[in-house]
C-alpha positions as CSV (number, residue, x, y, z in Angstrom):
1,X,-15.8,71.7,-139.6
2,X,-17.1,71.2,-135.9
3,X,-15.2,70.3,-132.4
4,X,-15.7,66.4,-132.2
5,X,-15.8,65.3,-128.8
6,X,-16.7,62.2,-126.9
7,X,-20.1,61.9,-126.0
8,X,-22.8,59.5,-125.6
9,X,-26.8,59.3,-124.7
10,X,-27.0,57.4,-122.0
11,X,-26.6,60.4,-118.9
12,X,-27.6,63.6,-119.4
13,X,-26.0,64.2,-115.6
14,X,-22.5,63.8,-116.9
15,X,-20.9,66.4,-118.4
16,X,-18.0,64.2,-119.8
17,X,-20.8,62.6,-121.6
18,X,-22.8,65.4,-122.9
19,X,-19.8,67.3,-125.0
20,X,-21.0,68.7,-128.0
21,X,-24.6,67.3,-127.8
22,X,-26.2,70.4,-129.4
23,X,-25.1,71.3,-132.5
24,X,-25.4,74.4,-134.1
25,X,-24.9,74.8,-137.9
26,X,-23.2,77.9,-139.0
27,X,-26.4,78.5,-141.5
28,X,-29.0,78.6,-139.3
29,X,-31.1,81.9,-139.1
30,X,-30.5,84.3,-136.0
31,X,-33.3,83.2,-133.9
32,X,-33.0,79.6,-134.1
33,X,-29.4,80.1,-133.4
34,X,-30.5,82.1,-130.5
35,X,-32.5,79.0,-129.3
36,X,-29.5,76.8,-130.0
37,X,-27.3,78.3,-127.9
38,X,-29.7,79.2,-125.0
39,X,-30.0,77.2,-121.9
40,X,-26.4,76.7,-120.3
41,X,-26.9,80.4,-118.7
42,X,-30.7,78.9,-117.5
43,X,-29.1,75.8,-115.3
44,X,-26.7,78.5,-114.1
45,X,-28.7,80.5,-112.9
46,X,-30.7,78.1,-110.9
47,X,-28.2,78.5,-108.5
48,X,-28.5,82.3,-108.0
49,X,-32.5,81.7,-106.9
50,X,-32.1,78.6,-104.3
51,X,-33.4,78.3,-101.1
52,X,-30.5,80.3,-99.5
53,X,-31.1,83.3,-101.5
54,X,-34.7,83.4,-99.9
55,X,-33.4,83.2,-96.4
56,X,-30.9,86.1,-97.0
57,X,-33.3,88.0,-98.9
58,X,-35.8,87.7,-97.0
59,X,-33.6,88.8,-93.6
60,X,-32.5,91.7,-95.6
61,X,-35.2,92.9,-96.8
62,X,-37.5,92.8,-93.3
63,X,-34.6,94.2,-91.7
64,X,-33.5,97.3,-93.7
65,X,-36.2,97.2,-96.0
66,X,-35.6,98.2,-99.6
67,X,-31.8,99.3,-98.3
68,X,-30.0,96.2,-99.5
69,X,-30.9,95.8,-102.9
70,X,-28.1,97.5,-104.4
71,X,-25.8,94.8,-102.7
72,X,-28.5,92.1,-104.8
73,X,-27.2,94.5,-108.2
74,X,-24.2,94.5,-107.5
75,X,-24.1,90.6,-106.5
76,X,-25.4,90.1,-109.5
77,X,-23.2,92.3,-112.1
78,X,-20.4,90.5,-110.7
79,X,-22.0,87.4,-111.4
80,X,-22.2,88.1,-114.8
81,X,-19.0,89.0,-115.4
82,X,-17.7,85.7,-113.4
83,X,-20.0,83.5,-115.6
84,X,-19.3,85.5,-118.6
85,X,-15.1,84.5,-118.2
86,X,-16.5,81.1,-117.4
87,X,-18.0,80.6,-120.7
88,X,-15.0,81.7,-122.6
89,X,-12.7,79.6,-120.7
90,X,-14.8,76.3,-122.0
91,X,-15.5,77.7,-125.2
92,X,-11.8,78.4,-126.2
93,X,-9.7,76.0,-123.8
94,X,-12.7,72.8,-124.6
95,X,-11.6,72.3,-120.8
96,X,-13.8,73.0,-117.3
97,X,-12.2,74.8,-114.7
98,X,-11.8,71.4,-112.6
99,X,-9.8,70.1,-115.5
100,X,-7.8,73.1,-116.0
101,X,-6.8,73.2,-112.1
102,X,-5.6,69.4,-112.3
103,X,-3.5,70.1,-115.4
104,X,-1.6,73.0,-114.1
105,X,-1.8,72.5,-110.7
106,X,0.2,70.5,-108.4
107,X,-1.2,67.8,-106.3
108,X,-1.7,69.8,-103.0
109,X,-2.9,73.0,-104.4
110,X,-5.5,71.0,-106.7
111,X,-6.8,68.7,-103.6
112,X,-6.8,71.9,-101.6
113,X,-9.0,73.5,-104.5
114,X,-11.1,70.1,-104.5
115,X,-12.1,69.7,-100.9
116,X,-13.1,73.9,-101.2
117,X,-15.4,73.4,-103.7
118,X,-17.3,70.2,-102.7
119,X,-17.6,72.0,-99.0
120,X,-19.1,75.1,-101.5
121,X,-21.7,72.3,-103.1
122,X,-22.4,70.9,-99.5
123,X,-23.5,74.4,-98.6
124,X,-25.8,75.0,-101.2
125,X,-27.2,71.4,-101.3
126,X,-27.5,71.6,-97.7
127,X,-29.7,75.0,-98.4
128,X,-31.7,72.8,-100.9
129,X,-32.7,70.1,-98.3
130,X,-33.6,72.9,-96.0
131,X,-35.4,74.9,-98.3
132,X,-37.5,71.7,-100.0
133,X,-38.4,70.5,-96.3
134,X,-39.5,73.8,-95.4
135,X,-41.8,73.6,-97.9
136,X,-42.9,70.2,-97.6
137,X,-43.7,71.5,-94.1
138,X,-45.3,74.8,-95.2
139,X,-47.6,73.1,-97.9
140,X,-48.7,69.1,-96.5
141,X,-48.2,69.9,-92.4
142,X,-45.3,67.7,-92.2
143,X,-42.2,68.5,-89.7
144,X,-38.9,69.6,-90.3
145,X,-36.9,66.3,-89.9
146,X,-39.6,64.4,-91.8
147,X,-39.5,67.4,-94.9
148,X,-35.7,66.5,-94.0
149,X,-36.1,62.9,-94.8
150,X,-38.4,63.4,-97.4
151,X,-35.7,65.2,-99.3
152,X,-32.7,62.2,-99.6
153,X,-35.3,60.5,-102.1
154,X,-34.6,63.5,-104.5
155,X,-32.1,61.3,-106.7
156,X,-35.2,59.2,-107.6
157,X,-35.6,62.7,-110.1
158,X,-32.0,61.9,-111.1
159,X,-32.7,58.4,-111.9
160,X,-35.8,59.4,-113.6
161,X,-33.9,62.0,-116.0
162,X,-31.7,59.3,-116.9
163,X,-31.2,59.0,-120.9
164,X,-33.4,62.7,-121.3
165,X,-30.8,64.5,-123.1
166,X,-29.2,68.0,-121.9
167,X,-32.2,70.0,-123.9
168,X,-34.9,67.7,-122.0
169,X,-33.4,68.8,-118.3
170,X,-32.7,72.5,-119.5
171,X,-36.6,72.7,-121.0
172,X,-37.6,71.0,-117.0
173,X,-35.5,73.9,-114.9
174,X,-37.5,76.5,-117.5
175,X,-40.1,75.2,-116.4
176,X,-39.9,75.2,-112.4
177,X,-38.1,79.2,-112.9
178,X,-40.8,79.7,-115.0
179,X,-43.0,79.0,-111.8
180,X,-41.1,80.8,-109.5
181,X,-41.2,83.6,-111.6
182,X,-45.0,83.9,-112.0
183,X,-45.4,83.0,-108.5
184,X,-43.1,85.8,-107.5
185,X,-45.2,88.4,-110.0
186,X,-48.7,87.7,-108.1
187,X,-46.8,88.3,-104.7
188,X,-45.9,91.8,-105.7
189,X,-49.1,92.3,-106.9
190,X,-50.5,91.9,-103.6
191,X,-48.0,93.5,-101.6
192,X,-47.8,96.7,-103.1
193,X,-44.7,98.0,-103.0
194,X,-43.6,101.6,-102.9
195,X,-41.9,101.4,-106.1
196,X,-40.1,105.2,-105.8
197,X,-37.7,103.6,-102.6
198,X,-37.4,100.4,-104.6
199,X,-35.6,102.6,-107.4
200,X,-33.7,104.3,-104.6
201,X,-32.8,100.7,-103.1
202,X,-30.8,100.2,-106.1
203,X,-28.3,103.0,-105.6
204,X,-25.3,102.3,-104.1
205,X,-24.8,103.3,-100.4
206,X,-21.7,102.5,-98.0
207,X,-23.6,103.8,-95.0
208,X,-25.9,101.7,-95.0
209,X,-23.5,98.8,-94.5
210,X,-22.3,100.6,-91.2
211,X,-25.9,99.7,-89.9
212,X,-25.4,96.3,-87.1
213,X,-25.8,93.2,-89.0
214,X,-26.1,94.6,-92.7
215,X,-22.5,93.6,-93.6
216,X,-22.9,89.7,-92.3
217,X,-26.2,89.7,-94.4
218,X,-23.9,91.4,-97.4
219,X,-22.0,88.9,-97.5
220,X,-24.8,86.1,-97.4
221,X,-26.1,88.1,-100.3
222,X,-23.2,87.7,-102.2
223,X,-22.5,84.0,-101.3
224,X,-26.1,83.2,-102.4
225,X,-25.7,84.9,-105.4
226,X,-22.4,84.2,-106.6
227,X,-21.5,80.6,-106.3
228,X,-18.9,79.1,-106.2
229,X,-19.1,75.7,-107.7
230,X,-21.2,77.5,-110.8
231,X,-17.8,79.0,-111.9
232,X,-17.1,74.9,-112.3
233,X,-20.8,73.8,-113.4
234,X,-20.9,77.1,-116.4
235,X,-17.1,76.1,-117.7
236,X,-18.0,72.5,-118.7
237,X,-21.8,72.9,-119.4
238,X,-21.0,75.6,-122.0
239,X,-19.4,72.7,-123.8
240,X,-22.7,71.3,-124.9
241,X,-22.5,73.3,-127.4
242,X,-20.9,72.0,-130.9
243,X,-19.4,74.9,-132.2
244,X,-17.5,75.4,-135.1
245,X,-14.0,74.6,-135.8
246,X,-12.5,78.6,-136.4
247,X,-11.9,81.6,-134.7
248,X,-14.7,83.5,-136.2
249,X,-17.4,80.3,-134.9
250,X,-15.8,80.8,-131.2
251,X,-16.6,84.6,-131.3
252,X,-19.9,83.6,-132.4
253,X,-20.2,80.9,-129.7
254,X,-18.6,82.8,-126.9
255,X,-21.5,86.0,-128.0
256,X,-24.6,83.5,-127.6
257,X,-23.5,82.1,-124.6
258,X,-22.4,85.5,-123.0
259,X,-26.0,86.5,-124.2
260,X,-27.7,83.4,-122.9
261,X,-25.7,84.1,-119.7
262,X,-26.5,87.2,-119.2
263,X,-30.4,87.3,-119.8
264,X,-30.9,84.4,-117.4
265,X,-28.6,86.3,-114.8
266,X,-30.8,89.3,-115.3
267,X,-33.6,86.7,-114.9
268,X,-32.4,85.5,-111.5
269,X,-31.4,89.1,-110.1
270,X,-35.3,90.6,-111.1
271,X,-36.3,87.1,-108.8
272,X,-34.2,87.8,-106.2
273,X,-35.2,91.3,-106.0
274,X,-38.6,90.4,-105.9
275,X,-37.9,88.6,-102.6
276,X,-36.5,91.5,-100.9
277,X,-39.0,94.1,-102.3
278,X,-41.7,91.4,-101.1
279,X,-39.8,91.0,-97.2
280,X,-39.6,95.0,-97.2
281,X,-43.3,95.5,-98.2
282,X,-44.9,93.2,-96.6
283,X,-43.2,93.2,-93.3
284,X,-41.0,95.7,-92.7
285,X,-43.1,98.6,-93.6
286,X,-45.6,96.8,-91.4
287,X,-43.0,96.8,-88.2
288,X,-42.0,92.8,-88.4
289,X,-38.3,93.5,-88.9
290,X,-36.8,90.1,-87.1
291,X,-38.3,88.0,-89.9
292,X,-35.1,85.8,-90.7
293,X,-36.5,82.4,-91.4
294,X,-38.6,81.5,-94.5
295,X,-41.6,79.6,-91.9
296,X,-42.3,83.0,-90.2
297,X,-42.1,84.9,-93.5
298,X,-45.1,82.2,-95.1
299,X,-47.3,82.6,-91.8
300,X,-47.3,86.3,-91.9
301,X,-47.7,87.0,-95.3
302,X,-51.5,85.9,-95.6
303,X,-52.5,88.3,-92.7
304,X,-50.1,91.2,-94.0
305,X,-51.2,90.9,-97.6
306,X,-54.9,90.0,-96.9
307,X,-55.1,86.9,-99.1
308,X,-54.6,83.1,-98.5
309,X,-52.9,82.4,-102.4
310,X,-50.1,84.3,-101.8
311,X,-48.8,82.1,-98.7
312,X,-49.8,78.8,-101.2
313,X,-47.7,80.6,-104.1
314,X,-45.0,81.5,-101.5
315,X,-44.4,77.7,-100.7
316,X,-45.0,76.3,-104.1
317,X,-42.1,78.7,-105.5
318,X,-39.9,77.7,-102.4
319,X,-40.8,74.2,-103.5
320,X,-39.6,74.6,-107.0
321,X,-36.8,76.4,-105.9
322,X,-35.0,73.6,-103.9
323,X,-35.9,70.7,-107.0
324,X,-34.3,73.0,-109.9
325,X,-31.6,73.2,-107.7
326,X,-31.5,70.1,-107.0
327,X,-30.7,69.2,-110.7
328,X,-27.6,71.5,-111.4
329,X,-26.6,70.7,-107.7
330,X,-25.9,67.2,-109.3
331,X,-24.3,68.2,-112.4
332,X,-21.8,70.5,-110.2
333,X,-20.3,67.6,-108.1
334,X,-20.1,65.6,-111.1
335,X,-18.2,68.1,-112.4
336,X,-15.7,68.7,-109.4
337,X,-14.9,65.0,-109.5
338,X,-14.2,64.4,-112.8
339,X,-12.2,67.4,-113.5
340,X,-10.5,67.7,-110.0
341,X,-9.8,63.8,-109.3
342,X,-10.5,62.2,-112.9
343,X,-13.2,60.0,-110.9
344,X,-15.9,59.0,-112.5
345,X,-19.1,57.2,-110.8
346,X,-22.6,57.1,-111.6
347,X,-24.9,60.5,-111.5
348,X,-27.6,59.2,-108.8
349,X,-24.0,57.7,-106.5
350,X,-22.5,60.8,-106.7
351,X,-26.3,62.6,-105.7
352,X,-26.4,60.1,-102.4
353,X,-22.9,61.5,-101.5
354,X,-24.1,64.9,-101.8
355,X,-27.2,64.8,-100.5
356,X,-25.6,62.5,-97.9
357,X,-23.5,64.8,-96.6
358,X,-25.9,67.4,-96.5
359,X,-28.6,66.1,-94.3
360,X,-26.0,65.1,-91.5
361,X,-25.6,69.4,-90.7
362,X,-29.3,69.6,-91.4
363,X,-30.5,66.9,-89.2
364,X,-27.5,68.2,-86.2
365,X,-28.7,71.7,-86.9
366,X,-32.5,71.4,-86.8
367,X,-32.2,69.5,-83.6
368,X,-29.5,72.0,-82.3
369,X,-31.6,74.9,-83.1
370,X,-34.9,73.5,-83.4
371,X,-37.3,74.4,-86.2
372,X,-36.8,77.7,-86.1
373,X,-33.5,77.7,-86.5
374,X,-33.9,76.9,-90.5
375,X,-33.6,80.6,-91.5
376,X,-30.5,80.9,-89.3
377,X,-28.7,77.6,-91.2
378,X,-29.6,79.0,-94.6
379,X,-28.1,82.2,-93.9
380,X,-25.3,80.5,-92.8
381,X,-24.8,78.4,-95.3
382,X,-24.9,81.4,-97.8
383,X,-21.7,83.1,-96.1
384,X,-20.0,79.7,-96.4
385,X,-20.2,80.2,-99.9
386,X,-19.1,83.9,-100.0
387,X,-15.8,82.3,-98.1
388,X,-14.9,79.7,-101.0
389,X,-15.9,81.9,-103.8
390,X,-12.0,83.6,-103.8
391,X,-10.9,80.4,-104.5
392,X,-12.8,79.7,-107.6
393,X,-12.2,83.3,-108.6
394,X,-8.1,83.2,-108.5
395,X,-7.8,80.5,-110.9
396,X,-10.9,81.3,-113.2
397,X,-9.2,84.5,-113.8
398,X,-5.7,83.8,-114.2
399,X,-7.1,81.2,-116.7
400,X,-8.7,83.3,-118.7
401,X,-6.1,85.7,-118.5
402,X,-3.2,83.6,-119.7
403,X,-2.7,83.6,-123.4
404,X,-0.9,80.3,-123.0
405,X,-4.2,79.1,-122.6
406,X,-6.6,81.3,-124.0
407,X,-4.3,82.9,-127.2
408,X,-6.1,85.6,-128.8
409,X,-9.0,85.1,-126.7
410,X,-7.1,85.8,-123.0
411,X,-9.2,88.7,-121.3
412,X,-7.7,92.0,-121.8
413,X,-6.6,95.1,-119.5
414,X,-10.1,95.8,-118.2
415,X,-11.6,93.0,-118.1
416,X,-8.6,91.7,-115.8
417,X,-8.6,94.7,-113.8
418,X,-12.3,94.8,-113.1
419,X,-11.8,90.5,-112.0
420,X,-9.3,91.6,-110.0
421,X,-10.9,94.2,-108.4
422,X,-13.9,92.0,-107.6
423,X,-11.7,89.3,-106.3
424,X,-9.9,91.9,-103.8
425,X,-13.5,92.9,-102.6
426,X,-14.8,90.2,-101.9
427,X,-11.9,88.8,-100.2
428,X,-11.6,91.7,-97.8
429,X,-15.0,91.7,-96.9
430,X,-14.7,88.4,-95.7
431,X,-11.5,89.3,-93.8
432,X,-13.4,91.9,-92.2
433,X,-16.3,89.8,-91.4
434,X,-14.0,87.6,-89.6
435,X,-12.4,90.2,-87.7
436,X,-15.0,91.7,-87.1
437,X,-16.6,88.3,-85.2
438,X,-13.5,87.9,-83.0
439,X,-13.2,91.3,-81.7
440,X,-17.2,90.9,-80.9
């Protein structure tokens, strides 16, 4: 006996519509099972390699070379166990974490929650049109407002993926990660990095977020890599799933997706590594450390690294970058709305909103700041995100916490603690950062 939910064909962008859309037979052998199940972690983790990651990244890395990339580990740990709650709450409840919020929730604290989380997709879609025109202007000699421009016709891919099916646009963001991935490899390759402080990178060190600036770029780190709206986007995606009817076919469901989740988290943290180990070895072993926008960082790569392929590989990955983005951007604010507001509008309407509302701050900001000020925007943008993650986190966790909801399945002692713990963190480290900025 499966879950029977409401679904149909005709938009793979709608996640009301895609319920139970793979179906996995409780006979299948391990590795087709394995198959089954894989791909809701994938269009999660799109979001932990966008355009904003670069620019933090990036800044880190030039700045305090390989010093930052426990902060990437760390980022992305707690990302794993964030989407790992995230999976069980859809799995178990057969509800998103918009939905859940509007049920039990009253009508201030929900809109409250609502307007928070569509300022979080904002942010990162706003990253996406600055990141894809970057490109645009890296790779054809275009300018910034044009690349800007250039972006709004992005929900032509929408329209295009109309009817595909969940498995067609999962098997398209392989693809483009796939391509970020080997572009990322042959970068290494030529920069050479000292791999012995790479390994020392890794190790935890408070000191040196007492260094000026490293706790503002921290906390873009963390915003980049844990986003917000993917605690929303991972809760109903997870759904796609058709699962069978029992407790023993949830365990199973809940350990593929926590698998799937974690090896394309692990995915996305080797990625973003790879940025930072880049920044560090090709400029600031090479005395650029003021490299915090993505243009600078593709005009001094050729001359650092001696070869003209690794500034083309640079911009095609930044390229691919912003479009997979693009794609779960979409599926978020869907999300948001229907579980948040019960609204439901067509995929490419709700991708003009979005993409609407983004290239108003990137138009003001690029003509504010000029083009150079992308990097600064992006960074931005990322720390916007680390300021409306708390308030995914407090209801994701008493969520999954509450055996009202979850029954046998609610998280236990150390699971909650470590949640908590993370929550806490994270919310004093913003504090701080605010403090901080006032007394300065």
């Amino acid at each position: 006996m499966f879950f029977r939910l409401p679904r149909t064909a005709t938009a793979p962008f709608c996640p009301s519509e895609v319920k139970g859309s793979v179906a996995v037979a409780p006979g299948l052998p391990l590795h087709r099972k394995l198959l089954r199940y894989a791909g809701p972690g994938l269009l999660v983790s799109v979001g932990y390699m966008d355009p904003g990651n670069w620019a933090t990244d990036i800044e880190a890395g030039s700045r305090f070379g390989y010093g930052l990339l426990f902060i990437v580990l760390l980022a992305s740990l707690a990302a794993m166990l964030l989407q790992t709650l995230c999976v069980r709450l859809g799995l178990v409840a057969q509800q998103d974490l918009a939905q859940l919020c509007r049920a039990r929730y009253s009508s201030g604290v929900n809109r409250f929650l609502w307007i928070g989380a569509e300022l979080a997709i904002v942010a990162c879609d706003l990253a996406e049109v600055l990141g894809s025109a970057l490109a645009l202007h890296l790779l054809l000699g275009v300018s910034i407002p044009v690349g800007i421009a250039i972006t709004a016709f992005d929900t032509l891919l929408v329209l295009g993926l109309q009817g595909s099916g969940v498995r067609r646009v999962e098997a398209i963001v392989l693809g483009l990660v796939g391509t970020i991935g080997a572009c990322f490899i042959v970068e290494l390759a030529f920069a050479h990095p000292i791999w012995s402080q790479v390994a020392i990178g890794f190790v935890p060190s408070l000191e040196r977020l007492h260094e000026p600036g490293a706790l503002y770029l921290a906390i873009g780190v963390v915003g980049a890599t844990v986003m917000p709206h993917n605690l929303y986007l991972h809760s109903s995606i997870v759904q796609t799933r058709l699962a069978e009817d029992s407790d023993a076919g949830r365990r199973e469901a809940i350990r593929f997706c926590t698998a799937d989740a974690v090896v394309s988290l692990s995915l996305a943290l080797l990625i973003n590594a790879a940025i930072m180990v880049l920044a560090a070895s090709a400029f600031h072993a090479n005395g650029h450390r003021e490299v915090n926008d993505i243009g600078d960082a593709y005009r001094l790569i050729e001359p650092l690294v001696g070869s003209g392929l690794a500034a083309v590989l640079f911009g095609i990955a930044l390229l691919a970058s912003g479009q997979s983005s693009t794609f779960t951007g979409t599926i978020a604010g869907q999300i948001v709305m229907e579980g948040f507001l019960d609204m439901r509008i067509p995929c490419w309407q709700r991708r003009l909103i979005t993409r609407g509302l983004a290239l108003i701050p990137a138009f003001i900001g690029v003509w504010w700041l000029g083009e150079g000020g992308v990097g600064r925007l992006l960074v931005l943008s990322q720390v916007v995100l680390s300021f409306q993650l708390p308030f995914a986190m407090w209801p994701l966790i008493r969520f999954t916490g509450n055996r009202e909801v979850m029954g046998a399945f609610a998280s236990g002692p150390v699971v909650k603690a470590a949640a908590w713990s993370l929550f806490g963190v994270i919310s004093a480290a913003n504090v701080w950062l605010v403090v901080s900025t006032l007394q300065g």
